[in-house]
C-alpha positions in Angstrom: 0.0 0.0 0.0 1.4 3.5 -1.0 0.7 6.6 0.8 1.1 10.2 0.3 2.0 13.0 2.7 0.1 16.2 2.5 1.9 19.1 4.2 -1.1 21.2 3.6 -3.9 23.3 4.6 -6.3 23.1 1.3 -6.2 20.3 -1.0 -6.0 19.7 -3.7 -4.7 23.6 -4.8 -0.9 24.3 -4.3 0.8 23.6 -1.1 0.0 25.9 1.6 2.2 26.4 5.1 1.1 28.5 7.9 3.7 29.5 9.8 1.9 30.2 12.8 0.8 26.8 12.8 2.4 22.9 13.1 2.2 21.5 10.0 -0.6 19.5 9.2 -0.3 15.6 7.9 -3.2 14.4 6.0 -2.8 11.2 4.2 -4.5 9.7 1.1 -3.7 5.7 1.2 -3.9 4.2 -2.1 -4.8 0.6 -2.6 -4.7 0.3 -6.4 -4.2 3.1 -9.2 -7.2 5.2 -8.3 -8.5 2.8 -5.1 -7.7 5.0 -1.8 -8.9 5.4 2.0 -9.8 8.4 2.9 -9.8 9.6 6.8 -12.6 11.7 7.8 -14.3 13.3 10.8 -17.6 13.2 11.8 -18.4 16.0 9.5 -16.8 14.2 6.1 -13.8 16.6 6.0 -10.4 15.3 5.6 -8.3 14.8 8.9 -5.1 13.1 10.4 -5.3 9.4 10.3 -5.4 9.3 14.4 -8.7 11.2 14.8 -10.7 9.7 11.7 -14.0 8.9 12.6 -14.8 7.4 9.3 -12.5 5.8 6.7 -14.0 5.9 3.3 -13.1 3.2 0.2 -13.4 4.6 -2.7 -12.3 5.3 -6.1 -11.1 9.1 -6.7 -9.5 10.6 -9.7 -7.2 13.5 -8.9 -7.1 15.4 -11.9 -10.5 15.8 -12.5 -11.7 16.0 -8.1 -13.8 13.5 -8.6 -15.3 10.2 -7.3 -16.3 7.9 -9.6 -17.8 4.1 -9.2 -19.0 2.4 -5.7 -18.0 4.1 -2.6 -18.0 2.7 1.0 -18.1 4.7 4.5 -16.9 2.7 7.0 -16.9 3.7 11.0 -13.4 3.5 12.1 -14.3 2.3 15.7 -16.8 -0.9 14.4 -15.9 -1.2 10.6 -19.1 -3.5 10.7 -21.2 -0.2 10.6 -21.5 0.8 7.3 -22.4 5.2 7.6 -22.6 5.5 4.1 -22.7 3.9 0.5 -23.4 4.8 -2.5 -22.3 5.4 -6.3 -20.8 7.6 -8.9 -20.7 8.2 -12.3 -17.4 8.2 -14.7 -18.5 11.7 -14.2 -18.8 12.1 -10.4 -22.1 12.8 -10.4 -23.9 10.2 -7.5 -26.6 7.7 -9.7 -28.6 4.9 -7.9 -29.5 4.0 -4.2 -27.9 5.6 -1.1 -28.3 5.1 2.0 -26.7 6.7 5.3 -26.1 6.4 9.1 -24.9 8.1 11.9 -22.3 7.2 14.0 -24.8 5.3 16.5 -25.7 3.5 13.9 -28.9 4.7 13.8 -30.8 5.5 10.0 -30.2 9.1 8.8 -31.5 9.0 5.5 -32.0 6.7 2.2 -33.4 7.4 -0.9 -31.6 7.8 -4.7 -29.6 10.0 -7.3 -29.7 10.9 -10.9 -27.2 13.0 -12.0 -26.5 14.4 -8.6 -29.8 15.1 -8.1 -32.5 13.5 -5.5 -34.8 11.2 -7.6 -37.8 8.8 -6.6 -39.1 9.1 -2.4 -36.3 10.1 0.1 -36.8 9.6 4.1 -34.6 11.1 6.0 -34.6 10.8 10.3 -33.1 13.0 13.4 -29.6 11.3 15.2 -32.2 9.7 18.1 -33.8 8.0 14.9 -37.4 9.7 15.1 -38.4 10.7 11.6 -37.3 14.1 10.2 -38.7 14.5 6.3 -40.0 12.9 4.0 -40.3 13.8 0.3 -40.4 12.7 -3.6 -38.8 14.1 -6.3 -38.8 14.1 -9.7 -35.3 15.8 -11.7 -34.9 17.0 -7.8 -38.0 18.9 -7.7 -38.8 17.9 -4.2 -42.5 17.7 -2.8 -42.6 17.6 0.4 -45.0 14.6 2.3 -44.4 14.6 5.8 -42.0 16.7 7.9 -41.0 17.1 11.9 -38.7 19.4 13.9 -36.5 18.3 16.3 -38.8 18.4 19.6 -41.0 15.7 17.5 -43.6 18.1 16.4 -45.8 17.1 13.0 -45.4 20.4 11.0 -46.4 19.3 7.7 -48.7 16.4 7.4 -49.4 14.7 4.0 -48.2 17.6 2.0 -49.6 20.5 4.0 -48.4 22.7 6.6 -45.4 25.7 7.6 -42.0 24.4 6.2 -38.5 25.4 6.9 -36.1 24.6 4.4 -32.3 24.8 5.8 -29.5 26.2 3.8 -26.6 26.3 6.5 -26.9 30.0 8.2 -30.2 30.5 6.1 -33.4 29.5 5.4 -36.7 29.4 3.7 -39.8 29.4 5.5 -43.3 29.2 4.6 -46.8 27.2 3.4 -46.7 24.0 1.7 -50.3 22.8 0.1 -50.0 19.2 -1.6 -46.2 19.3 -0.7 -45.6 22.8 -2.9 -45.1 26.0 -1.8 -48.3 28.2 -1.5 -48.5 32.1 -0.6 -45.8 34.4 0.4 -42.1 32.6 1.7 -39.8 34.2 3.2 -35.7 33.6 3.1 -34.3 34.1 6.8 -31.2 34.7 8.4 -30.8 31.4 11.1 -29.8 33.2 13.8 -32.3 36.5 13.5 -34.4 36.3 16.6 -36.3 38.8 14.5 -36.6 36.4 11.7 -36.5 39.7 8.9 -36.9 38.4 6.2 -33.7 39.3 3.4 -36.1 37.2 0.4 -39.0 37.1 -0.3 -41.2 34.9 -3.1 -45.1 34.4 -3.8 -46.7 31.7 -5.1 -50.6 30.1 -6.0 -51.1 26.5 -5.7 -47.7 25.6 -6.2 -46.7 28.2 -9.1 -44.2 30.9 -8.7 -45.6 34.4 -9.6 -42.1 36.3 -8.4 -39.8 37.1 -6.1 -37.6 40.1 -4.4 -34.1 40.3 -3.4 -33.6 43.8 -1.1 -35.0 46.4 -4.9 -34.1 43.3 -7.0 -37.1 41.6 -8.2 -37.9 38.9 -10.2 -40.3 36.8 -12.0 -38.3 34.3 -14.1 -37.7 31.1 -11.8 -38.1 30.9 -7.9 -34.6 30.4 -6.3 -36.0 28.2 -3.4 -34.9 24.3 -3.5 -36.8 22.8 -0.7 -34.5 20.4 -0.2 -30.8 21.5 0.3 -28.7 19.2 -2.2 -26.2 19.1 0.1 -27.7 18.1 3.2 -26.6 14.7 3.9 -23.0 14.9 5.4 -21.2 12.5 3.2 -21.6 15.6 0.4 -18.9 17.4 2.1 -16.2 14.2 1.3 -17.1 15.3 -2.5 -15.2 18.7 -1.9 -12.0 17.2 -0.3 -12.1 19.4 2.3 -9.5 19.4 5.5 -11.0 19.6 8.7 -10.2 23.1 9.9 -9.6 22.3 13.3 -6.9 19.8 13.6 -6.5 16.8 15.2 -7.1 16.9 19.2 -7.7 20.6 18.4 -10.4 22.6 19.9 -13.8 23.2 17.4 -14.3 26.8 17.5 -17.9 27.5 19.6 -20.8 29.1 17.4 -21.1 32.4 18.5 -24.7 34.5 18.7 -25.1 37.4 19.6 -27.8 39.5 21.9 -30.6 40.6 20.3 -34.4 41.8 20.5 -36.6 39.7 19.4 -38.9 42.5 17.3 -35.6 43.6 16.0 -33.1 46.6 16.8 -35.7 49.0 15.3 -37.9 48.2 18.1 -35.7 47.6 20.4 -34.7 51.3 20.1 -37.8 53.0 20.8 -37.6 50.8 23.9 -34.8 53.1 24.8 -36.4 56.2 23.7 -39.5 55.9 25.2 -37.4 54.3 28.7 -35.3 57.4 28.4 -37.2 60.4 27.3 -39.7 60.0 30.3 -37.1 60.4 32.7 -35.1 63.4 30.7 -37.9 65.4 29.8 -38.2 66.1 33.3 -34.7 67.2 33.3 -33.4 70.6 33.2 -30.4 70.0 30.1 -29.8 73.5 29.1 -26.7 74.2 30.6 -25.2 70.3 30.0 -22.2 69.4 27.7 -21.3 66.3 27.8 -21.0 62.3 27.4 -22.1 59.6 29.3 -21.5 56.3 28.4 -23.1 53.8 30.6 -21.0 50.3 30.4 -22.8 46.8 31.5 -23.5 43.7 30.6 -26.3 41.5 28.9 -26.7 38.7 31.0 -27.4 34.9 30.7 -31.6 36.2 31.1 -30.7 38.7 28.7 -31.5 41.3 31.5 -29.3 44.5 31.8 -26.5 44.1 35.0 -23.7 46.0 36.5 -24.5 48.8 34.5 -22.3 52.0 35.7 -21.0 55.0 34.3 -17.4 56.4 35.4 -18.4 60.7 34.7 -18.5 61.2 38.2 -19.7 65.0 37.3 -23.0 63.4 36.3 -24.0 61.3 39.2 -27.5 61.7 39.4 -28.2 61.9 36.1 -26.4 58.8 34.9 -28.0 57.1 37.8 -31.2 58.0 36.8 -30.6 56.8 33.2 -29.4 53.5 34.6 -32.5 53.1 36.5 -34.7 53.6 33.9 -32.6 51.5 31.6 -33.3 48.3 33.9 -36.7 48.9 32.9 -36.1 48.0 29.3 -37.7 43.8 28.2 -35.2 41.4 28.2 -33.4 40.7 24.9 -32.5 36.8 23.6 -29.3 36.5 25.2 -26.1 36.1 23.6 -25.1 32.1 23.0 -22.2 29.9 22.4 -23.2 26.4 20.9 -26.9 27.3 21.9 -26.0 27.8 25.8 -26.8 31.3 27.1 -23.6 33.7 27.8 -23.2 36.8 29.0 -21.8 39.9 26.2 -21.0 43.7 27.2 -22.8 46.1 26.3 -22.4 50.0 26.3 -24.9 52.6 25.3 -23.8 56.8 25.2 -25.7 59.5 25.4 -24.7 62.7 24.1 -26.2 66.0 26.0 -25.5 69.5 24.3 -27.8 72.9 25.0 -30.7 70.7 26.2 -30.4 68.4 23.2 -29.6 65.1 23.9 -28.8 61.7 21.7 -27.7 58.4 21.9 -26.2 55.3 20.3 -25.5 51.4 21.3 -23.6 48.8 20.7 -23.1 45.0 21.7 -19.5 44.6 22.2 -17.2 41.3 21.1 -17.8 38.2 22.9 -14.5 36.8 24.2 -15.4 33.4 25.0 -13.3 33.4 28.2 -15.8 36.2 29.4 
């Protein structure tokens, strides 16, 4: 068996060296011209042969990228649970049955390709193995049958219901009648508490009628795909991708930031009307100054150890602080969906009896 030595951290481009970094050793271990093993992590990216989660047999061609015939996943701690199979085209593009696992061995999905594309009636299950979706496609135009969300709620049942269609940091969310979209969707940022929508597309019984982007707007094609093509894991392995964190290295947390739930624009009057009761009793005439009132967003998303250090403005900062305690609670920031705290300062600008402010959420540091 032959093996090659990548000193690199993207593949299969040039070599690249980071300095800053120890060098990274991914191997590629070939069996026959084009047969190799690939080790992966959990997430199907490429990593050093002592944390591989997955080994995958396979048959790759490196000048084109591209897998081509049978594949096998295989998981490296019982190599009698098979996580994923499948095949591929002389072209790469996945043709036939597939079916995949996770690393519990419980079902996550099974259904078939043509050219790259789902074909025929997919089902497709959560990691604790209750159901997740379930759809048919035709030249993967998906229609939706039956789909749950992860506390085990029914949201669409035989074709009808709301539907959230996952695109990594986005989605799509709307009606489905007979397993089609119906009415107005809307294409949301994942982690807006506000859920504003940044898309937006109408449709009647299942037809598209048009869509808006921000002033773009269109009427040619909709751009939603209920189905993200790649949302079954093994995808990732068609990329060659190396795991950026390396082995025995630390993932880096997923980092959310406070927020209102109605959105900043609401959240603002919030302050205004909080503020503006307790000022307009004030006499500001002769005042020229800043205040800027440093605190915290706590784990409640309730406003703590709020202070201001202008010691010339005692009273009136104080004041200020107690009416901003009266503001609602915001979603507080997160870190891999557990509630953290993030700093927070908010200034207020007082000149000739006029008086302004601004806000801002400061950087989480994750050792806060």
């Amino acid at each position: 068996m032959k093996q090659i030595l990548l000193f690199a951290l993207l593949f299969p481009t040039s070599i690249i060296v980071n300095a800053q970094n120890p060098v990274r050793r991914i191997k590629f271990h070939y069996i026959n011209k084009d047969s190799v093993n690939l080790q992966l992590n959990d997430e199907y990216y490429l990593i050093e042969d002592s944390c591989a989660q997955i080994i995958r047999y396979s048959h790759f061609n490196f000048e084109q990228h591209k897998f081509s015939g049978k594949f096998k996943d295989v998981s490296k701690a019982d190599p009698n649970l098979i996580v994923s199979e499948g095949n591929y085209s002389e072209d790469g593009l996945k043709n036939g049955a597939f079916v995949s696992h996770y690393l519990n061995g419980n079902l996550q999905a099974k259904g078939s390709f043509k050219n790259n594309k789902y074909d025929g009636r997919w089902e497709m299950y959560y990691e604790d193995g209750r159901p997740e979706l379930t759809f048919d496609a035709v030249d993967g135009n998906c229609q939706v049958i039956n789909a749950w969300d992860v506390d085990g709620k029914k949201n669409v049942d035989n074709g009808s219901g709301v539907y959230i269609a996952k695109f990594g940091a986005t989605y799509w969310k709307g009606k489905l009648i007979n397993g089609k979209p119906d009415g107005k969707w809307n294409f949301i940022k994942t982690d807006d508490a506000s859920e504003a929508s940044i898309a937006s597309e109408h449709f009647k019984k299942g037809q598209f009628h048009d869509g808006s982007i921000g002033a773009y707007e269109y009427s040619d094609v909709s751009r939603i795909a209920l189905v993200d093509p790649s949302k079954l894991p093994f995808v990732t392995a068609e990329r060659m991708f190396i795991s950026p964190v390396p082995c025995n290295g630390v993932k880096r947390k997923h980092i959310v930031g406070a927020q209102y739930k109605d959105g900043l624009r609401f959240f603002t009057q919030y302050i205004s009307d909080a503020v503006s009761s307790y000022l307009s009793g004030k006499n500001l005439s002769d005042w020229d100054t800043q205040l800027d009132i440093e605190g915290e967003v706590s784990e409640l998303g309730e406003f703590i150890n709020l202070k201001c250090e202008n010691s010339t403005a005692g009273d009136l900062s104080h004041g200020l602080i107690n009416r901003l305690k009266t503001l609602p609670p915001l979603n507080p920031a997160t870190a891999d969906g557990k509630p953290i705290k993030q700093k927070f300062v908010i200034s207020f600008v007082i000149t000739k009896g006029v008086y302004r402010f601004s806000y801002r959420f400061l950087p989480i540091k994750l050792d806060q």
